[in-house]
Backbone as a chain_set.jsonl record, in Angstrom:
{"seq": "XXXXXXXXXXXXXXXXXXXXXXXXXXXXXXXXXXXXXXXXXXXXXXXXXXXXXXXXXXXXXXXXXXXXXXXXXXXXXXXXXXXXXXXXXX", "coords": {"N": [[153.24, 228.026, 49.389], [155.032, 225.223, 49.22], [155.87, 222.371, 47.366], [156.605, 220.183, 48.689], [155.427, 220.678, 50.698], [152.359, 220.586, 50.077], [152.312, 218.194, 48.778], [152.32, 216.778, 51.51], [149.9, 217.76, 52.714], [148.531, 216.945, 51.265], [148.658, 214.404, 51.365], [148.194, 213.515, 54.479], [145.063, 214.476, 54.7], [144.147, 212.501, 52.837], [144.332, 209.839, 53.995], [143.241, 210.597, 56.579], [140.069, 210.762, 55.97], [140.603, 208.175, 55.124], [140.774, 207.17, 57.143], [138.638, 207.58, 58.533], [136.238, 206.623, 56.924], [138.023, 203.502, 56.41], [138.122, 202.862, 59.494], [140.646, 203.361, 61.734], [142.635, 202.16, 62.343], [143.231, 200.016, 60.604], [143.119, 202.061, 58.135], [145.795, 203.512, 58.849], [147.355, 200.968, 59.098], [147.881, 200.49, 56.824], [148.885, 202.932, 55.53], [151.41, 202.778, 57.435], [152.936, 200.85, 55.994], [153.502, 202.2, 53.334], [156.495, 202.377, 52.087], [158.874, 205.593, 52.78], [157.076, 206.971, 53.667], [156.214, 208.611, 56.965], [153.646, 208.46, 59.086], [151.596, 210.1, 61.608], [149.893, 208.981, 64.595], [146.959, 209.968, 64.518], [146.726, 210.423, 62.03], [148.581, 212.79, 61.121], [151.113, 213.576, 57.894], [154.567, 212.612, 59.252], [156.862, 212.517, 58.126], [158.203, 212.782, 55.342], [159.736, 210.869, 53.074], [162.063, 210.53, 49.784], [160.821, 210.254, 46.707], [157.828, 211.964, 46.695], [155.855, 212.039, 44.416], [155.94, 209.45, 43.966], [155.219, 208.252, 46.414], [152.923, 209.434, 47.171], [151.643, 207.648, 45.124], [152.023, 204.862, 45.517], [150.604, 204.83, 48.152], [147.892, 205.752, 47.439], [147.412, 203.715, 45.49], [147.579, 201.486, 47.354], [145.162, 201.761, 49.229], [142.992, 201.648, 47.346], [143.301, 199.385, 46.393], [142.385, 197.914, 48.991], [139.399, 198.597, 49.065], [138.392, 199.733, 46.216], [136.12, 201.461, 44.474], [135.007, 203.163, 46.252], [136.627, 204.251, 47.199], [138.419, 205.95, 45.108], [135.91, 207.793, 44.408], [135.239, 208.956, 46.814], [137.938, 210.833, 47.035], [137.998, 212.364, 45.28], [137.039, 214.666, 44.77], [139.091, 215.679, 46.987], [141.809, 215.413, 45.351], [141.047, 217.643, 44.256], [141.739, 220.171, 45.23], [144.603, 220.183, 44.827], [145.771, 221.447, 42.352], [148.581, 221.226, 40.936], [149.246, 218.473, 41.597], [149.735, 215.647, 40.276], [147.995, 212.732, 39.513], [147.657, 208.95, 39.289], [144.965, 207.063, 39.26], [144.192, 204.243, 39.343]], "CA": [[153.436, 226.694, 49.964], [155.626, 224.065, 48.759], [155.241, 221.412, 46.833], [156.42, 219.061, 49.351], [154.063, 220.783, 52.18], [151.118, 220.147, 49.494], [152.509, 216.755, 49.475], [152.088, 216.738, 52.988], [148.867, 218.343, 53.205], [147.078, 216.213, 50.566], [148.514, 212.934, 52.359], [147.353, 213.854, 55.139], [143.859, 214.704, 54.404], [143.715, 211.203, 52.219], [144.627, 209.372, 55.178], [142.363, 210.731, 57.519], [139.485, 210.525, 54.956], [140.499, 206.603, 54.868], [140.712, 206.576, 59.193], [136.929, 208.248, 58.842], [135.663, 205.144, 56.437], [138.305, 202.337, 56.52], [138.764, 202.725, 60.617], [141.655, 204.537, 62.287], [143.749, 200.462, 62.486], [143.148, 199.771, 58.587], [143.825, 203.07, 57.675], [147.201, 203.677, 59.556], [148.398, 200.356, 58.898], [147.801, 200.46, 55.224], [150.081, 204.027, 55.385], [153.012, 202.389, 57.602], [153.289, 199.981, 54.89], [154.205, 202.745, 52.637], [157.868, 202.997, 52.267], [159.225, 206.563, 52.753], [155.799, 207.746, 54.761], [156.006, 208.401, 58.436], [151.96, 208.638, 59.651], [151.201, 209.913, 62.774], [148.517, 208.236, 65.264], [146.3, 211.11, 64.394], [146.761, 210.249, 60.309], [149.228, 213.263, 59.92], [152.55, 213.092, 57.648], [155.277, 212.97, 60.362], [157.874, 212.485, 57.095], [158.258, 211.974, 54.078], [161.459, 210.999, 52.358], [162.028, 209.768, 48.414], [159.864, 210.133, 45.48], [156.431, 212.236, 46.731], [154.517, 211.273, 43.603], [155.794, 207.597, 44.174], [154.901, 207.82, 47.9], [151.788, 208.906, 46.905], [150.669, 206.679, 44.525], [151.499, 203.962, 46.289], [149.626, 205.004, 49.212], [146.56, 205.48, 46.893], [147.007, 201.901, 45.073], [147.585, 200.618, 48.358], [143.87, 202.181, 49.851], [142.363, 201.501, 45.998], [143.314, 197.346, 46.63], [141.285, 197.441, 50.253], [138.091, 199.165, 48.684], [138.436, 200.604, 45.074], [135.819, 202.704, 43.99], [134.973, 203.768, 47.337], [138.136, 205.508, 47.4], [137.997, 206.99, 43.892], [134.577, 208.665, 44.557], [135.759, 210.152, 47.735], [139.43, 211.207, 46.753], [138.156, 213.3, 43.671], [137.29, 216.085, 45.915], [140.482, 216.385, 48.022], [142.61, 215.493, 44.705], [141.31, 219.067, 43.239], [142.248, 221.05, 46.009], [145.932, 220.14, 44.504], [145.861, 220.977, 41.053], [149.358, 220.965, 40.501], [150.179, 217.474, 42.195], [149.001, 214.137, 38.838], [148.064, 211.33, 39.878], [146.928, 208.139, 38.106], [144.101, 206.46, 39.941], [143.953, 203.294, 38.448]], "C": [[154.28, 225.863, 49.0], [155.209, 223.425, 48.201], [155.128, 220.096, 47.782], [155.374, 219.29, 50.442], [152.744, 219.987, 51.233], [151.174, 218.715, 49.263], [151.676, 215.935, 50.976], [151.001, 216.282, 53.494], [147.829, 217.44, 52.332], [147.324, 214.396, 51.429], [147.524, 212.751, 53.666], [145.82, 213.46, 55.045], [143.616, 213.021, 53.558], [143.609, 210.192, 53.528], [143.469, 209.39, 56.253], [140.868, 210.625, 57.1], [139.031, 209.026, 55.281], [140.098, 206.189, 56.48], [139.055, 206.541, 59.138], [136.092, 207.0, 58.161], [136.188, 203.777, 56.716], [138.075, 202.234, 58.233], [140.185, 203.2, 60.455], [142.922, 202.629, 62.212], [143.819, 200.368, 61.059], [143.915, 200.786, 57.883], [145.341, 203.282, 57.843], [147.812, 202.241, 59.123], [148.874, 200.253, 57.213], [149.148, 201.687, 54.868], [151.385, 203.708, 55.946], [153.362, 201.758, 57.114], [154.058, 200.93, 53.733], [155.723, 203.243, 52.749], [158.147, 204.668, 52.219], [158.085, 207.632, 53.612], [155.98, 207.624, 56.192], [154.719, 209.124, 58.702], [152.297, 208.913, 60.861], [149.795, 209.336, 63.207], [147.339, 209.125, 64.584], [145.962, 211.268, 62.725], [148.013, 211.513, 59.576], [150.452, 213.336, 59.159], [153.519, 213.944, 58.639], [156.642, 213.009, 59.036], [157.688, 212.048, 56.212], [159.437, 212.106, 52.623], [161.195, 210.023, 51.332], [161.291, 210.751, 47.416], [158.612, 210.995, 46.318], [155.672, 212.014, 46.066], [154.322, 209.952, 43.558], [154.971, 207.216, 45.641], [153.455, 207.69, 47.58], [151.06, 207.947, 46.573], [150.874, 205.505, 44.802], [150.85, 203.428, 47.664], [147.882, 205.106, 48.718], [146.273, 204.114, 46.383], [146.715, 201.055, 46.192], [145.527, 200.758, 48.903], [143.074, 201.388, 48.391], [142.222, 199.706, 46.276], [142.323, 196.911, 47.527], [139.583, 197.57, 49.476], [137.664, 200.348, 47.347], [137.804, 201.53, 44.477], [135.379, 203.713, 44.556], [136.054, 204.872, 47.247], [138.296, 206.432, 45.778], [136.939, 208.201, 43.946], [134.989, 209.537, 45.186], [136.621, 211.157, 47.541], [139.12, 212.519, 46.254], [138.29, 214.786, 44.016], [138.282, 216.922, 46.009], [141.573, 216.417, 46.659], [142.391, 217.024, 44.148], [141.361, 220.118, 44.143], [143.579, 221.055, 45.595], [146.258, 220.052, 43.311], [146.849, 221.072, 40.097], [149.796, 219.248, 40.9], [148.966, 216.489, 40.742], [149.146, 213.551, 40.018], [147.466, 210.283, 38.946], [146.308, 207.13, 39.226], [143.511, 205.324, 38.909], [142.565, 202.245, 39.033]], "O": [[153.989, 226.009, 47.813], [153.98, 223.486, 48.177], [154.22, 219.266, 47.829], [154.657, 218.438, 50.967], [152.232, 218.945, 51.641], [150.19, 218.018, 49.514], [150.892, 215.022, 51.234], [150.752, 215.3, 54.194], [146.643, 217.251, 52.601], [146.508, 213.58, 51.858], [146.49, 212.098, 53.805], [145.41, 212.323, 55.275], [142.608, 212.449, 53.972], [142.47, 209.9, 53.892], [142.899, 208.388, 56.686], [140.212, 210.325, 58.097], [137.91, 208.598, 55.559], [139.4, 205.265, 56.898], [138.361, 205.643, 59.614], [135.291, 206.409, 58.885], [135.438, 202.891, 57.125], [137.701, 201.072, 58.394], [140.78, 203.394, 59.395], [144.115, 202.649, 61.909], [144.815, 200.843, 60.512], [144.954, 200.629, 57.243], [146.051, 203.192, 56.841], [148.97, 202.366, 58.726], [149.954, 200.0, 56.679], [150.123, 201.442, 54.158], [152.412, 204.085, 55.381], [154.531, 201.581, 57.456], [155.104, 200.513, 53.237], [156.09, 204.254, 53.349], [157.402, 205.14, 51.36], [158.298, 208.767, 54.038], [155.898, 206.49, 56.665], [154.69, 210.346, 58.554], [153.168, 208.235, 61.406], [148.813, 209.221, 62.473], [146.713, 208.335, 63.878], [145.134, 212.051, 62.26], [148.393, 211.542, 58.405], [151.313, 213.066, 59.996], [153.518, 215.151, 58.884], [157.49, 213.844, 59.349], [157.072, 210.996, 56.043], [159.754, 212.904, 51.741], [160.5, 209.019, 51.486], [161.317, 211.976, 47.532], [158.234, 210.033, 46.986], [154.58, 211.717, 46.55], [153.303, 209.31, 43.304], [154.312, 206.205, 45.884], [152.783, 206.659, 47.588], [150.155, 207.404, 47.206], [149.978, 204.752, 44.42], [150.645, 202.303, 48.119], [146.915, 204.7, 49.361], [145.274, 203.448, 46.657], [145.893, 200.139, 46.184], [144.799, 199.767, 48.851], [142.522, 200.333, 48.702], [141.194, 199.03, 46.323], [141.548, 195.98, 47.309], [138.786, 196.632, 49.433], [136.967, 201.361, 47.4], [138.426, 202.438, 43.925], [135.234, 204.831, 44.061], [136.057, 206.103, 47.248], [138.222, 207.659, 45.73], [137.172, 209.35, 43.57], [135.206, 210.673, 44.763], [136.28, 212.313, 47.792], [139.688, 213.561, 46.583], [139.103, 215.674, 43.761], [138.529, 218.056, 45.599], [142.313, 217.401, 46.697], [143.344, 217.627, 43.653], [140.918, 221.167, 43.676], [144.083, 222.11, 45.982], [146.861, 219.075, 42.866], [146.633, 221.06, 38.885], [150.826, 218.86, 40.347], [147.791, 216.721, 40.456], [149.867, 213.646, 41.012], [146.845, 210.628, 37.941], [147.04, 206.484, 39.976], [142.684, 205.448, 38.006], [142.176, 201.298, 38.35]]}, "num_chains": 1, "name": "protein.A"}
C-alpha cells in the first residue's frame, strides 16, 4: 500500500471515528474546512491534494480544538495501525 492510500485510509477512519462521537454535521464540517481534503457524506477521503502530513495535522488540530482529550484517547488506537505516518498531537 502506499503511503498516500495509508493517508487515505487513516483519514478516513479518524473522520468516521469523529462522525460516531462528534455527530455526522460536526464531524464533516470540521473536515471540509480542511484545505486540500475532499470528505465524502459517508466520512471517506474523496481527495486529497498537497502536503498529507499537513492535511493531516490540521484535520487533527482542527477535531483536538472541538473536544481535546476526547480525541487523543480515541485516536491512539487508529494512529498505531500506521506506524510509519508521525504525527504531533498537541
Amino acid at each position: 500500500m502506499s503511503d498516500l492510500e495509508d493517508y487515505k485510509n487513516l483519514i478516513t477512519e479518524i473522520v468516521k471515528k469523529q462522525m460516531d462521537i462528534l455527530g455526522p454535521e460536526i464531524a464533516l464540517s470540521r473536515a471540509h474546512n480542511v484545505k486540500g481534503l475532499g470528505i465524502g457524506s459517508g466520512g471517506e477521503v474523496k481527495s486529497l491534494e498537497g502536503d498529507p502530513q499537513a492535511v493531516l495535522q490540521k484535520l487533527i488540530d482542527g477535531y483536538i480544538a472541538l473536544s481535546g482529550e476526547i480525541v487523543k484517547n480515541i485516536l491512539g488506537p487508529v494512529f498505531a495501525k500506521y506506524p510509519t505516518i508521525k504525527l504531533q498531537i498537541k
